[in-house]
N, C-alpha and C positions, 0 to 999 in steps of 0.2 A: 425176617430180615427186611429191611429197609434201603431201596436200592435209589437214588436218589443224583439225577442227571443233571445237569448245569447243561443251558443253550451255547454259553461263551467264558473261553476257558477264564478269562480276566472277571467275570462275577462269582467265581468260585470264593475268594475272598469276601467277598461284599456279601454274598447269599449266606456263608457260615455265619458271619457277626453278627448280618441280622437276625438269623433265626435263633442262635443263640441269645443276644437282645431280647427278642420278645419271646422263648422261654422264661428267661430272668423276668421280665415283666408282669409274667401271669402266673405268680406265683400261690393267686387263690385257685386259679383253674387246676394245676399242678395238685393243690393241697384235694379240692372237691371232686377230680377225677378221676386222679392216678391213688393217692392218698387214702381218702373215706375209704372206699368201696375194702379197700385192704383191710385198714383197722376193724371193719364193720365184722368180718370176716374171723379174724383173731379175735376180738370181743366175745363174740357167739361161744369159740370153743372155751375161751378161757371161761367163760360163765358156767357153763357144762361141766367142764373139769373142778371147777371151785365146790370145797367140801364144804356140806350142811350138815348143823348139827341136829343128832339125832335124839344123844341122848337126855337132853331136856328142852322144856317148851319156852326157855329164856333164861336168858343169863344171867345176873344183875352184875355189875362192874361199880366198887364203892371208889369215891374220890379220896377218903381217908387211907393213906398207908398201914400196912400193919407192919407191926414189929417182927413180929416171928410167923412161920406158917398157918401156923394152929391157934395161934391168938388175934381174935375180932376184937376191932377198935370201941373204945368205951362207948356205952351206951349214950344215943344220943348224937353220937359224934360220925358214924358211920352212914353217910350218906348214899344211894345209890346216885351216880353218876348216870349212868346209863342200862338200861334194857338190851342185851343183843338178842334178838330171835330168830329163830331158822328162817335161810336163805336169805336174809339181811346182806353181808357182802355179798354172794352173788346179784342179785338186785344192784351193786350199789356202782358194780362193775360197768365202765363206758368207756367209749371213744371219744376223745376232745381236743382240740385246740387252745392252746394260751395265748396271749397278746403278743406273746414273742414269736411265735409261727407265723406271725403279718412276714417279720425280715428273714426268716428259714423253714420253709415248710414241715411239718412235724405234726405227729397225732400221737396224743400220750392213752395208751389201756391203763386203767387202774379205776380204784375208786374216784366216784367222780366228786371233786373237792368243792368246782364250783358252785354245784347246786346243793351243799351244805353237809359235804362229810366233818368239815371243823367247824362250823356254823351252828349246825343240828346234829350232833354224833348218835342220835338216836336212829337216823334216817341212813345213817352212810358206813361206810366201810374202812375207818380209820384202823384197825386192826388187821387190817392182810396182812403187811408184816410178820405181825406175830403169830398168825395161821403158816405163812407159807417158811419160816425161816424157823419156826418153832422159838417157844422160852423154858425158864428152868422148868417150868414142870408138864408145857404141850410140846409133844413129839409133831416137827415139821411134817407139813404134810404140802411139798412145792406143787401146786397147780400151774403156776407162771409157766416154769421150765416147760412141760409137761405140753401147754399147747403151743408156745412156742414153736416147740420140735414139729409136733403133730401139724403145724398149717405153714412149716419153711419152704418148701419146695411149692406149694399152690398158690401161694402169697407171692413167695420172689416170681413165679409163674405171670401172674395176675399184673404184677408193678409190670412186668419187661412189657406185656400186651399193651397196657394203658397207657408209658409211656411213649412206647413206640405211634402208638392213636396219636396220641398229643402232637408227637415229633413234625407227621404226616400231615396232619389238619392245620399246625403251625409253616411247614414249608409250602402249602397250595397257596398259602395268603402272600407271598414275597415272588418280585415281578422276576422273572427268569430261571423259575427254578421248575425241574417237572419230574415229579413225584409221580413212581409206581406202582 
């Protein structure tokens, strides 16, 4: 709890708006203090949680459609698109900011796109989707949910500490205000 006195009842006004202000203002401090440390935290288990495969040493993923299940596209025609190999998503799994987190603070978990999940699909984890949601013929196997749950209560935990720090470290800097 956060117990926070004002010298004079007339800058009680003036002490909120600014502090509020220069929360709004530091909206990378917000992102790299209270933010990271959380994602950083969710990442871990989600990677933990995220199923490896076991039962071969690589998957090959062809670019050519097929028509029916049991029929392989004409010789020739059937290209491997990509290799997935064990622990591949997990690996591929991070913490990150987009250009839009400059105007609302945000850290997205997932495969990490930037450093070349659709660029290099060799390297990244463009198929979690289809790991965690299941298709016609892989049975879901939800990781997401799963740590989600498992890091709610230490995470919301985590956010209330760090931004209450912030709140504190932001009201010592504004003239009339005296933080306990």
């Amino acid at each position: 709890m956060i117990s926070i006195e004002l010298e004079n009842r007339q800058l009680i006004e003036k002490g909120l708006v600014a502090l509020g202000g220069k929360l709004r203002k530091n909206k990378k401090k917000i992102s790299s203090k209270v933010l990271k440390p959380a994602a950083k935290i969710v990442e871990k288990v989600m990677k933990t949680y995220a199923p490896v495969m076991t039962k071969y040493k690589s998957f090959d993923v062809y670019r050519t459609p097929k028509i029916n299940r049991g029929q392989r596209a004409p010789k020739g025609m059937g290209k491997i698109y990509v290799s997935i190999k064990p622990r591949q998503l997990r690996n591929s799994i991070g913490s990150f900011q987009t250009r839009a987190a400059a105007k609302s603070p945000y850290y997205i978990i997932a495969p990490k796109f930037k450093s070349g999940v659709w660029l290099r699909p060799e390297k990244g984890g463009w198929y979690m989707q289809m790991v965690q949601f299941g298709t016609d013929t892989v049975k879901p196997q939800p990781f997401v949910d799963r740590a989600y749950r498992g890091t709610k209560s230490g995470v919301s935990n985590l956010l209330r500490k760090k931004i209450s720090g912030l709140v504190i470290e932001e009201a010592k800097k504004i003239k009339g205000i005296n933080v306990e």
